[in-house]
mmCIF file of the C-alpha atoms, coordinates in Angstrom:
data_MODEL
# 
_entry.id   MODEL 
# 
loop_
_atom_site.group_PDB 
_atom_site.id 
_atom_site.type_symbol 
_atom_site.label_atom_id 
_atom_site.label_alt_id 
_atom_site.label_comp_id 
_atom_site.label_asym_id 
_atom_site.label_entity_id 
_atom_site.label_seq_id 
_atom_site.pdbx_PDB_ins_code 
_atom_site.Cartn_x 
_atom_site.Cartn_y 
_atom_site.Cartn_z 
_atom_site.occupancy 
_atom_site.B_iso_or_equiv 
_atom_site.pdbx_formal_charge 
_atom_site.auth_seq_id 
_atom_site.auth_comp_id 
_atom_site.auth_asym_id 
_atom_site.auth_atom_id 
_atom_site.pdbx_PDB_model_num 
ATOM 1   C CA . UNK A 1 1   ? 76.558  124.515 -118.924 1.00 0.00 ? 1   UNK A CA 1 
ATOM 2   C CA . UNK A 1 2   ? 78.111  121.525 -119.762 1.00 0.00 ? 2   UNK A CA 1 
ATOM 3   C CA . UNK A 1 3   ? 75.318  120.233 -121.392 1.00 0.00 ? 3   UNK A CA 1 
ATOM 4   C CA . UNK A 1 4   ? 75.213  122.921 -123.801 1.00 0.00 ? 4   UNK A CA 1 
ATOM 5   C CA . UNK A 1 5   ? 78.808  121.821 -124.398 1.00 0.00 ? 5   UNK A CA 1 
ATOM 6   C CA . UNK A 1 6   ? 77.842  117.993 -124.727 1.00 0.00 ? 6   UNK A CA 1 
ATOM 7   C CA . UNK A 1 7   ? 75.056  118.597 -127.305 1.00 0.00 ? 7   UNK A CA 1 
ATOM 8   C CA . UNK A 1 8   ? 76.866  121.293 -129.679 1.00 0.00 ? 8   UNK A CA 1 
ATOM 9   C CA . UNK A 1 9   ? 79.891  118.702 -129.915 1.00 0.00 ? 9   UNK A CA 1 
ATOM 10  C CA . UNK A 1 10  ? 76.972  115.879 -130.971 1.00 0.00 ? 10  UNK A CA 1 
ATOM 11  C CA . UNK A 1 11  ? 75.883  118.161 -133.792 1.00 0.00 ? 11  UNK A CA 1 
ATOM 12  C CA . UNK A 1 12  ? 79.300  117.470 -135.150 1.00 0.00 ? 12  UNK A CA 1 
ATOM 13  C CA . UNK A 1 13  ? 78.944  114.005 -134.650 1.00 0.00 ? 13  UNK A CA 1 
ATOM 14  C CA . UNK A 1 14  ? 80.841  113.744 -131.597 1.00 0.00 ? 14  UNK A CA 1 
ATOM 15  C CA . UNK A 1 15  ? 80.629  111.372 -128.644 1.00 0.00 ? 15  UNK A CA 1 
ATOM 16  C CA . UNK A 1 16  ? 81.230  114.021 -125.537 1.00 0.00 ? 16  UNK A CA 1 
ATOM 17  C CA . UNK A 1 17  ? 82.046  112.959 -122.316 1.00 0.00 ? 17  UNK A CA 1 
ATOM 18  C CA . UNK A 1 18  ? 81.173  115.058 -118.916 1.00 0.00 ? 18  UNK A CA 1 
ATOM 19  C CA . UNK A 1 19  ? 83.316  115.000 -115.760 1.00 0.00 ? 19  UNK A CA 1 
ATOM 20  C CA . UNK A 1 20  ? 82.507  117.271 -113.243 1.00 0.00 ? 20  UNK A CA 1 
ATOM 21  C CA . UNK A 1 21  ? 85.135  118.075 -110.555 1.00 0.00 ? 21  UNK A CA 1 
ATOM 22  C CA . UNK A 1 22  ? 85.034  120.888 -107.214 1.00 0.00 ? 22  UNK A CA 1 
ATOM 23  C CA . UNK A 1 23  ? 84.958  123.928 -109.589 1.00 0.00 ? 23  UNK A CA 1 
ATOM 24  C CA . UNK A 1 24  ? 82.989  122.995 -112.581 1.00 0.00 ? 24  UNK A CA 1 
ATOM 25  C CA . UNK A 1 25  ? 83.344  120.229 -114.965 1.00 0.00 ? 25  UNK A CA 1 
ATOM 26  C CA . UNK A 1 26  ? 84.958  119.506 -118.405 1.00 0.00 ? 26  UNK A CA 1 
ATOM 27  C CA . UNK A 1 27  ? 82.833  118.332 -121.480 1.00 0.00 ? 27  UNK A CA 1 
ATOM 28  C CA . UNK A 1 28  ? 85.717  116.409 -123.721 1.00 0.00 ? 28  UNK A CA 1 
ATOM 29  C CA . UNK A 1 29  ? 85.588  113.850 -126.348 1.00 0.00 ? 29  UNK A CA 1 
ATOM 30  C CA . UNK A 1 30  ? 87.897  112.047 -129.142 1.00 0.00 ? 30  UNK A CA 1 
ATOM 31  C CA . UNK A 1 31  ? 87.304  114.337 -132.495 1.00 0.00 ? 31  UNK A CA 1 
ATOM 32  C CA . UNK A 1 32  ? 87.606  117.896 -131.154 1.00 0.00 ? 32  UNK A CA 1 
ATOM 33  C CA . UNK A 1 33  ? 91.022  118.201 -132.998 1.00 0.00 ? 33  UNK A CA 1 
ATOM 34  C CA . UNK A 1 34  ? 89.282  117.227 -136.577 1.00 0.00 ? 34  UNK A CA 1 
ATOM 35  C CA . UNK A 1 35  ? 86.444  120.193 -136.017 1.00 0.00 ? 35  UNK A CA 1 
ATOM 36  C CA . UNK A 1 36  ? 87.223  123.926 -137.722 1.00 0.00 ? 36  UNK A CA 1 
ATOM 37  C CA . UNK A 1 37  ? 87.923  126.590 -135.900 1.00 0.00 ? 37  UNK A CA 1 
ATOM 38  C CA . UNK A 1 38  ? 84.756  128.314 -136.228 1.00 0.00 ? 38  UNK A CA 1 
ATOM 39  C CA . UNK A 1 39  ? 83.387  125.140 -135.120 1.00 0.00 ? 39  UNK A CA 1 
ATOM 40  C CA . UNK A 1 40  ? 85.458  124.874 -132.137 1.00 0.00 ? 40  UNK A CA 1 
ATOM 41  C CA . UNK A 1 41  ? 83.989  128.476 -131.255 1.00 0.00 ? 41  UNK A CA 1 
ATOM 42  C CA . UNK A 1 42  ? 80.776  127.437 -131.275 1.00 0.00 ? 42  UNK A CA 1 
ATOM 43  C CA . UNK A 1 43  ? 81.152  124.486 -128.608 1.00 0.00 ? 43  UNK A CA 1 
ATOM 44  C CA . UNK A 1 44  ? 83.266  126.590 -126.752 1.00 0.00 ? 44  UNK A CA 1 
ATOM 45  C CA . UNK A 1 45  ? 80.210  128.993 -126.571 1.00 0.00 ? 45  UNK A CA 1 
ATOM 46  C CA . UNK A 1 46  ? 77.435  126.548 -126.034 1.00 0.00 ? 46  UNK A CA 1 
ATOM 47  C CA . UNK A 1 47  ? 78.366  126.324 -122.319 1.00 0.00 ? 47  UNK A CA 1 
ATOM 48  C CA . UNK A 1 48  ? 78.007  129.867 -121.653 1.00 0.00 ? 48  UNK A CA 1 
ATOM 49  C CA . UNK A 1 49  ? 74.869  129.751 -124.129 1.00 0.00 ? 49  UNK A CA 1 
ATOM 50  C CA . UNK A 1 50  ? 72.444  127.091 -122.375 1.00 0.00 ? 50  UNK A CA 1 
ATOM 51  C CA . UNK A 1 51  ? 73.293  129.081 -118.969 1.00 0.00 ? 51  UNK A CA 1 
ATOM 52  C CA . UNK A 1 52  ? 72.052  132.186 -120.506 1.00 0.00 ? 52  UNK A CA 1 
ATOM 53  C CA . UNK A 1 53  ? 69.418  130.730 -121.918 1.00 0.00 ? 53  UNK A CA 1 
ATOM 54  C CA . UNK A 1 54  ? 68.481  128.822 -118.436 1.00 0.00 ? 54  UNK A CA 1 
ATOM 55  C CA . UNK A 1 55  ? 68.950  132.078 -116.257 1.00 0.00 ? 55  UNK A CA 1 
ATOM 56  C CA . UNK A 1 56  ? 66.853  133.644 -119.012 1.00 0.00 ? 56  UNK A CA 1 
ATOM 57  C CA . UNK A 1 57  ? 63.920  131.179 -118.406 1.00 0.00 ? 57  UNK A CA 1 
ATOM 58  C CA . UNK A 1 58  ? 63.735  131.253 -114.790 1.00 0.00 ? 58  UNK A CA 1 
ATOM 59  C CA . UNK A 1 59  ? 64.176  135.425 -114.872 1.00 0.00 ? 59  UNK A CA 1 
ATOM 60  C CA . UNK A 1 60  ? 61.252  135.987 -117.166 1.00 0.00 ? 60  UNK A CA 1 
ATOM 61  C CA . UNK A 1 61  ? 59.381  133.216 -114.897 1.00 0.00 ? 61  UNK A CA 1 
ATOM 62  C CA . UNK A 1 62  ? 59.508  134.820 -112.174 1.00 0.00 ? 62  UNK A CA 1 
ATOM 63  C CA . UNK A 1 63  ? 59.014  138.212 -113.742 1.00 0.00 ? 63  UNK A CA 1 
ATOM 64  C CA . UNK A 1 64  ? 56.137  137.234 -115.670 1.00 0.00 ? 64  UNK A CA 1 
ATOM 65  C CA . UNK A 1 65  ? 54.360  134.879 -113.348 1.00 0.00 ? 65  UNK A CA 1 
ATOM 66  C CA . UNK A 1 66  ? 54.928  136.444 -110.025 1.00 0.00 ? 66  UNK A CA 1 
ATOM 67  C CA . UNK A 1 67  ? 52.934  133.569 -108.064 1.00 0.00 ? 67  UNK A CA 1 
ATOM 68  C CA . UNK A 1 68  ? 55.479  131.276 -108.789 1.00 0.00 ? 68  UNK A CA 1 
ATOM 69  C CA . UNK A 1 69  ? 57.826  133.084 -106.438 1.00 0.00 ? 69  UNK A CA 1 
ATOM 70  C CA . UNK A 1 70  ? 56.385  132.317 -102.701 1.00 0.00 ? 70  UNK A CA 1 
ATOM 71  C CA . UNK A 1 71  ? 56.340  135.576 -100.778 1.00 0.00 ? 71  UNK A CA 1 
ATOM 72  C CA . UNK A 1 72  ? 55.669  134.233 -96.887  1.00 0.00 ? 72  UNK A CA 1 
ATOM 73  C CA . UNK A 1 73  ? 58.036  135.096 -94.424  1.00 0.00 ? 73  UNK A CA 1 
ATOM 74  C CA . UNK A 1 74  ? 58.995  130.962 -93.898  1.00 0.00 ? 74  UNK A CA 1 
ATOM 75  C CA . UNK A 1 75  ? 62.257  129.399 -93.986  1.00 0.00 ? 75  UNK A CA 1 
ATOM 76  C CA . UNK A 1 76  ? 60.934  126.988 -97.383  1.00 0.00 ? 76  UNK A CA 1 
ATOM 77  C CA . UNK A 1 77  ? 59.769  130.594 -99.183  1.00 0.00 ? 77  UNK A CA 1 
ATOM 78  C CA . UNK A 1 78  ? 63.287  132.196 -98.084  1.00 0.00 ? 78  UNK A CA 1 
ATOM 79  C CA . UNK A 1 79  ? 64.621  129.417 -99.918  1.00 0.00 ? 79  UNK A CA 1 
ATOM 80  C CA . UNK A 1 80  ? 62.743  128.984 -102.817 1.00 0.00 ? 80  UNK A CA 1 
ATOM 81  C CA . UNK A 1 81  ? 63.149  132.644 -103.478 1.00 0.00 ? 81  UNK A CA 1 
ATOM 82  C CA . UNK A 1 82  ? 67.613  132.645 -102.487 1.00 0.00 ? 82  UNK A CA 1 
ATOM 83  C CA . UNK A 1 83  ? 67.445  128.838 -105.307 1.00 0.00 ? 83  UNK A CA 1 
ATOM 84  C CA . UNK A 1 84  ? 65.780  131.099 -107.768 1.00 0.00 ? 84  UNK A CA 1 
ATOM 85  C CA . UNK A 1 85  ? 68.341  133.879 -107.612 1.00 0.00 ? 85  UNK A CA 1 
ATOM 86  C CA . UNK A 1 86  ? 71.247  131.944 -107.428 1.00 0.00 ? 86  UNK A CA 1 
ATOM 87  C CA . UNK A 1 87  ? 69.733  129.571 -110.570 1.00 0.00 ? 87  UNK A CA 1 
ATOM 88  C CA . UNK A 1 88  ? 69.623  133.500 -112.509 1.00 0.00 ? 88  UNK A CA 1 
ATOM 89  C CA . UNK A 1 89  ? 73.034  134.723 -110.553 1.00 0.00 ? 89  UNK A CA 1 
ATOM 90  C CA . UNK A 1 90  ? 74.894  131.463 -111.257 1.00 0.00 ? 90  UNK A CA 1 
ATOM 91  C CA . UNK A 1 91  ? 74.031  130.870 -114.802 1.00 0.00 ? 91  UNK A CA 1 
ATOM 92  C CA . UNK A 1 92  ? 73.994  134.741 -115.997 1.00 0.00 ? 92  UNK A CA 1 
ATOM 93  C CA . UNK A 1 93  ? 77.097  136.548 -114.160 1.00 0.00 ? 93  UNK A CA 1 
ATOM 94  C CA . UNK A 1 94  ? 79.060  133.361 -113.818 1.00 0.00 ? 94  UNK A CA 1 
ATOM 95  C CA . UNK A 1 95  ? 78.539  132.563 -117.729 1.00 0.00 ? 95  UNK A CA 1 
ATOM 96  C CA . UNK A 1 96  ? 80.000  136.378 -117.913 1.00 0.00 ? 96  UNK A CA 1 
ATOM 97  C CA . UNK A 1 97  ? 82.836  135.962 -116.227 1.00 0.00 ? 97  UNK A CA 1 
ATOM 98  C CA . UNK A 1 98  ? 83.415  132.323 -117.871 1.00 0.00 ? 98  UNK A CA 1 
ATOM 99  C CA . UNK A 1 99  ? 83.618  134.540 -121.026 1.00 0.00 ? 99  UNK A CA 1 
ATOM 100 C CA . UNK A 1 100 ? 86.828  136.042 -120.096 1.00 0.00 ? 100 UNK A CA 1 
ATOM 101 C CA . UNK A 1 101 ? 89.502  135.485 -122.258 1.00 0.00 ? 101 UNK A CA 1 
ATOM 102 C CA . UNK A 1 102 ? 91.206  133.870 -120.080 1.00 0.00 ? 102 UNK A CA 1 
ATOM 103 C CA . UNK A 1 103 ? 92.426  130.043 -120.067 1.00 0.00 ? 103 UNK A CA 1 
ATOM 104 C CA . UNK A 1 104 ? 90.778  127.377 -119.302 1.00 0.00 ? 104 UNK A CA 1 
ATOM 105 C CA . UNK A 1 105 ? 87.859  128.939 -119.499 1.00 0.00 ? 105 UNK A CA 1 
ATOM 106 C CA . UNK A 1 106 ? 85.356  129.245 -122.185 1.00 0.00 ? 106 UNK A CA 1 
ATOM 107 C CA . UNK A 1 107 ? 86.434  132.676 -123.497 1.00 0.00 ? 107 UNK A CA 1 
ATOM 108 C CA . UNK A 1 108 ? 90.576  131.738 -123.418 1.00 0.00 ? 108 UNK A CA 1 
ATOM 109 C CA . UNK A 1 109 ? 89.226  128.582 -125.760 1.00 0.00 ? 109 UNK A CA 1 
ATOM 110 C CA . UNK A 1 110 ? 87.097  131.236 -127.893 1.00 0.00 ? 110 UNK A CA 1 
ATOM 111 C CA . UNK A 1 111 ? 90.396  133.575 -128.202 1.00 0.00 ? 111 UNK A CA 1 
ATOM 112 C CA . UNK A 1 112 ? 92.884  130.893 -128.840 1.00 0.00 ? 112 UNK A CA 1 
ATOM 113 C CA . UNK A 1 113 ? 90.575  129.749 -131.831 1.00 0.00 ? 113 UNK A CA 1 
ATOM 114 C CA . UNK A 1 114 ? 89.590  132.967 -132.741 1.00 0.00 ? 114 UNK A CA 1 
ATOM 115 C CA . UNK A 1 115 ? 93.495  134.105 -133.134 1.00 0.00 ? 115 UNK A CA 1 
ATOM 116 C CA . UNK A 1 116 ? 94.930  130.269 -134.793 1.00 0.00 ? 116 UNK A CA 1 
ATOM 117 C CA . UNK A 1 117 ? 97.642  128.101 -133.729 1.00 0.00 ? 117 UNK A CA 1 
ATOM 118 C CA . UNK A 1 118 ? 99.921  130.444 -135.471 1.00 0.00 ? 118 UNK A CA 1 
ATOM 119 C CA . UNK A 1 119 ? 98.952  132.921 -133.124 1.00 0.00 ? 119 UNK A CA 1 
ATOM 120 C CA . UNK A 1 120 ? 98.985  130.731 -129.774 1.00 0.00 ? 120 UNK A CA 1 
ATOM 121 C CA . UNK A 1 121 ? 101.496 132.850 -127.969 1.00 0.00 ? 121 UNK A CA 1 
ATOM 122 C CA . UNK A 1 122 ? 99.361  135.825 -128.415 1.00 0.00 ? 122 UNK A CA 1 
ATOM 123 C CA . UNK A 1 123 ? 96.397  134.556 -126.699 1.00 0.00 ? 123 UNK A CA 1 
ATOM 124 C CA . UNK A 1 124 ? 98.514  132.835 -123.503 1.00 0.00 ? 124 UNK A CA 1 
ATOM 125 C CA . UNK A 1 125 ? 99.824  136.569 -123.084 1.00 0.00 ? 125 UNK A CA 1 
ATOM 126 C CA . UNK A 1 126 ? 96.489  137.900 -123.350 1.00 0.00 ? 126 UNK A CA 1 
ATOM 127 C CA . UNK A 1 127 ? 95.300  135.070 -121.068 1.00 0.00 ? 127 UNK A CA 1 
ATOM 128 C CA . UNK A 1 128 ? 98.289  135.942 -118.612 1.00 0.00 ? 128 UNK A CA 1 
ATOM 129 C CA . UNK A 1 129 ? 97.276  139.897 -118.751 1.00 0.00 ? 129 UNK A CA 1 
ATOM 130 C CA . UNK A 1 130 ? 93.931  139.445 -117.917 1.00 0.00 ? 130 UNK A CA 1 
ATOM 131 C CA . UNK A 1 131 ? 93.924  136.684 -115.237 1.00 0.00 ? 131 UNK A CA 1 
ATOM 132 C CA . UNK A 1 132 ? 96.626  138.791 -113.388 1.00 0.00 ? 132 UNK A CA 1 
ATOM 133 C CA . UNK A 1 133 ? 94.752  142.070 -113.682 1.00 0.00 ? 133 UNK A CA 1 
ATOM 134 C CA . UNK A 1 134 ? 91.673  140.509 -112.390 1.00 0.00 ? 134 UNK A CA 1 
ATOM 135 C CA . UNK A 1 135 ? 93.949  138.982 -109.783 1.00 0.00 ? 135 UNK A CA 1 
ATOM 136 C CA . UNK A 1 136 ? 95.267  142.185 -108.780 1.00 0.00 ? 136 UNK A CA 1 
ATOM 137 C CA . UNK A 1 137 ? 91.776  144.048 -108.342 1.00 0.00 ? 137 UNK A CA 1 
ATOM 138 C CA . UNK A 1 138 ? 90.130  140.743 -106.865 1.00 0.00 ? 138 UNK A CA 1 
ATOM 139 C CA . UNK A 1 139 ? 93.108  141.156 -103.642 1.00 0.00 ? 139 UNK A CA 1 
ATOM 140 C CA . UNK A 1 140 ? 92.497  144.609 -102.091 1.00 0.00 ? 140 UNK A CA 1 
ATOM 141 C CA . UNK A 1 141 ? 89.133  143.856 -102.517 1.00 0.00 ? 141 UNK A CA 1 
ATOM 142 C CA . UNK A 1 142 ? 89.255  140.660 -100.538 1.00 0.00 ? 142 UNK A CA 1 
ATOM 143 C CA . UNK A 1 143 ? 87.552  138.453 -103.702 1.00 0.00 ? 143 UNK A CA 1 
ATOM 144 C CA . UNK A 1 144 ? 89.827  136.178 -102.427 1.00 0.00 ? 144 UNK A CA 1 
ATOM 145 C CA . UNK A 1 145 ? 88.478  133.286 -104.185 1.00 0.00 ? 145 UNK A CA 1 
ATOM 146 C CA . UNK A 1 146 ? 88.569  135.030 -107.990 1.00 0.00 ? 146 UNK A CA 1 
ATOM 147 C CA . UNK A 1 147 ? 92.097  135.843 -106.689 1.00 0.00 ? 147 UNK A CA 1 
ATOM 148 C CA . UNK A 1 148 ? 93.166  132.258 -106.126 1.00 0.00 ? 148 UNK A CA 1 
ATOM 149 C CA . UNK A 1 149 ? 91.088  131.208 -109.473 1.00 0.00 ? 149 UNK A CA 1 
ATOM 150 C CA . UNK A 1 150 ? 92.581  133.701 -111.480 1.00 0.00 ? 150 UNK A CA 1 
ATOM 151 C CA . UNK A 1 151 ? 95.861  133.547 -110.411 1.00 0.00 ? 151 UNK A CA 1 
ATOM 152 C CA . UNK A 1 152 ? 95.902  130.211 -110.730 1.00 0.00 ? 152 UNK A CA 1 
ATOM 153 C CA . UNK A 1 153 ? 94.443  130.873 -114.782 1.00 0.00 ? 153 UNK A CA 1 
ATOM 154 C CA . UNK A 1 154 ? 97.121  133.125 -115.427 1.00 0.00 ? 154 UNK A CA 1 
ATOM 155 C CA . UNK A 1 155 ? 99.686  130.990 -114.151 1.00 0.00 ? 155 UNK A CA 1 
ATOM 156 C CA . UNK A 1 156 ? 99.110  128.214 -115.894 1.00 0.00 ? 156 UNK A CA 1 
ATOM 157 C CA . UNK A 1 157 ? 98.676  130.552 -119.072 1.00 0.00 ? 157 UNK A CA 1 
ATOM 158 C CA . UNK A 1 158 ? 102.279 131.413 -118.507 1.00 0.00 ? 158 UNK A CA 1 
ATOM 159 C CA . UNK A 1 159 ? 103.846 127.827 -117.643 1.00 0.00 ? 159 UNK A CA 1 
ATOM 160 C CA . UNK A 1 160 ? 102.670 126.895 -121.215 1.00 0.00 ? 160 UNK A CA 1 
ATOM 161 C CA . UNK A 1 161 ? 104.136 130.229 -122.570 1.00 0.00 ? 161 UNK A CA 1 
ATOM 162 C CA . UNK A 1 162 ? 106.842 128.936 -121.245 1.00 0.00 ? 162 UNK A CA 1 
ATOM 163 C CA . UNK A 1 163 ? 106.732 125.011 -122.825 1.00 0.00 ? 163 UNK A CA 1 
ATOM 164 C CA . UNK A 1 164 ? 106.552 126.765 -126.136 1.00 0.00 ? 164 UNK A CA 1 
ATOM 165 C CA . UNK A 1 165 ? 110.104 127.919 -125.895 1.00 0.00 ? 165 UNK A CA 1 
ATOM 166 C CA . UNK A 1 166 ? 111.188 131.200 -127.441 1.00 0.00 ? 166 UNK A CA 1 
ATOM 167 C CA . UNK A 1 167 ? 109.814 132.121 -131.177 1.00 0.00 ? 167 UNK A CA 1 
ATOM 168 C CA . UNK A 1 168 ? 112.089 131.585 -133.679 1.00 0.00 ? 168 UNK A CA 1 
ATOM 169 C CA . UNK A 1 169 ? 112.844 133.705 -136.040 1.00 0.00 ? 169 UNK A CA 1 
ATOM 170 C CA . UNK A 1 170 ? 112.829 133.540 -139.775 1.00 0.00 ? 170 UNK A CA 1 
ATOM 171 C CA . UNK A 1 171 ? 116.600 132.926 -140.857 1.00 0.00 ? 171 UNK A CA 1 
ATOM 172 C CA . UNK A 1 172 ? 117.549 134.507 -143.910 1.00 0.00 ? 172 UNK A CA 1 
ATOM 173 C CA . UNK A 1 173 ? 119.419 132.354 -146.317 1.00 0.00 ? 173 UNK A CA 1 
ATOM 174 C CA . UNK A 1 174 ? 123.095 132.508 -146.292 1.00 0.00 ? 174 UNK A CA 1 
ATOM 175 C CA . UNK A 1 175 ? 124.673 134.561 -148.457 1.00 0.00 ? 175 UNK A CA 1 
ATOM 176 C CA . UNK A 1 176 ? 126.518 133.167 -150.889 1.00 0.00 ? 176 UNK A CA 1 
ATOM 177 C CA . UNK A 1 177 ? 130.431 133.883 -151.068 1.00 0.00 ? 177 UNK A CA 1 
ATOM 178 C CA . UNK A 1 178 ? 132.109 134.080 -153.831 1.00 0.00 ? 178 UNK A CA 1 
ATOM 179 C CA . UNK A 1 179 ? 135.193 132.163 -154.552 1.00 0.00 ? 179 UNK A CA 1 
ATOM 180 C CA . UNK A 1 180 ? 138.859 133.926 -154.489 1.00 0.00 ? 180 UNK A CA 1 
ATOM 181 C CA . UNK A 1 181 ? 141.310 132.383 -157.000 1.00 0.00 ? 181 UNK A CA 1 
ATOM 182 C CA . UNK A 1 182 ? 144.683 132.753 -155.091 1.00 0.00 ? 182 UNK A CA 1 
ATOM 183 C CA . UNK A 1 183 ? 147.494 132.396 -157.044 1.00 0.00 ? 183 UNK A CA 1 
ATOM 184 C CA . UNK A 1 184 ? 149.733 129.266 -156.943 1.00 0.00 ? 184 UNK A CA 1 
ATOM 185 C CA . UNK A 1 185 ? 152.689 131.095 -155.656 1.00 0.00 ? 185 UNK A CA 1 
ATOM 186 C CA . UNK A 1 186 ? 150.647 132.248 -152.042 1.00 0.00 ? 186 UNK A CA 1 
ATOM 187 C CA . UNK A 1 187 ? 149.188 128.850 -151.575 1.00 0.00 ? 187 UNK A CA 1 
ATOM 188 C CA . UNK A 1 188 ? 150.345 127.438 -148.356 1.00 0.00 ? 188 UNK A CA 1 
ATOM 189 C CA . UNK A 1 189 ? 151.618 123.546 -148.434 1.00 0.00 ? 189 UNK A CA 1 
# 
């Protein structure tokens, strides 16, 4: 995944860097801020992209070449065959659900660019919306773990909601008031 972030930021000429941390890992790099927006979209993407592709590959492997798949009834077969289907669950459904657009991940970064820094509050409340619905069906159905993540998402969606303060609105230009001659004799001294 974060590969396929790494090398779609060194088509632009980029120098990424990969950190991996407890949930994931973050592909950054200086020079992100000069790329478009479309371009942005596109490394945003990649992540999601090479995981597909990877889940792809070992699916039709193991479709297409059966005897790659050990069938005994031994503990090392048991766990070739539960490393193959978490290598297609991780990389295909997770990818999915890293395609949410909700921030930080992957599809909250595809929205935000998609909708333009003019449009930044937009995608935090669409970011907030959707990590807090998915919150709210992940409880009663004890996915307590996408609960905590995206709760988590959708409050940190709204604490930078909040650091852009409230919109302001276009001011209209003051009107301009015309002058009153008052008469010498009313003028207070």
């Amino acid at each position: 995944h974060e590969l396929g972030h790494a090398f779609a930021m060194m088509r632009y000429g980029l120098q990424p860097e990969i950190t991996l941390h407890f949930l994931g890992g973050l592909t950054s790099g200086p020079g992100m801020q000069r790329l478009g927006r479309l371009q942005r979209i596109f490394v945003s993407f990649a992540g999601p992209l090479a995981g597909f592709v990877l889940g792809g590959m070992v699916y039709g492997l193991t479709t297409y070449v059966p005897d790659v798949v050990p069938q005994g009834a031994d503990a090392a077969s048991a766990a070739i065959r539960f490393f193959i289907t978490m290598m297609m669950y991780v990389n295909i459904v997770w990818g999915l659900v890293n395609l949410l657009p909700v921030l930080p991940f992957d599809g909250g970064h595809i929205l935000e660019d998609a909708l333009g820094p003019k449009r930044q509050r937009a995608a935090l409340i669409v970011s907030m919306g959707v990590g807090g619905l998915i919150t709210l069906w992940a409880i009663p159905n004890q996915a307590y773990f996408i609960a905590i993540l995206f709760g988590l998402a959708a409050f940190q969606s709204y604490q930078r909601y909040r650091l852009l303060g409230t919109p302001q609105r276009p001011q209209a230009p003051p009107v301009p008031q015309p002058e009153i001659a008052v008469p010498p004799e009313i003028q207070v001294q």
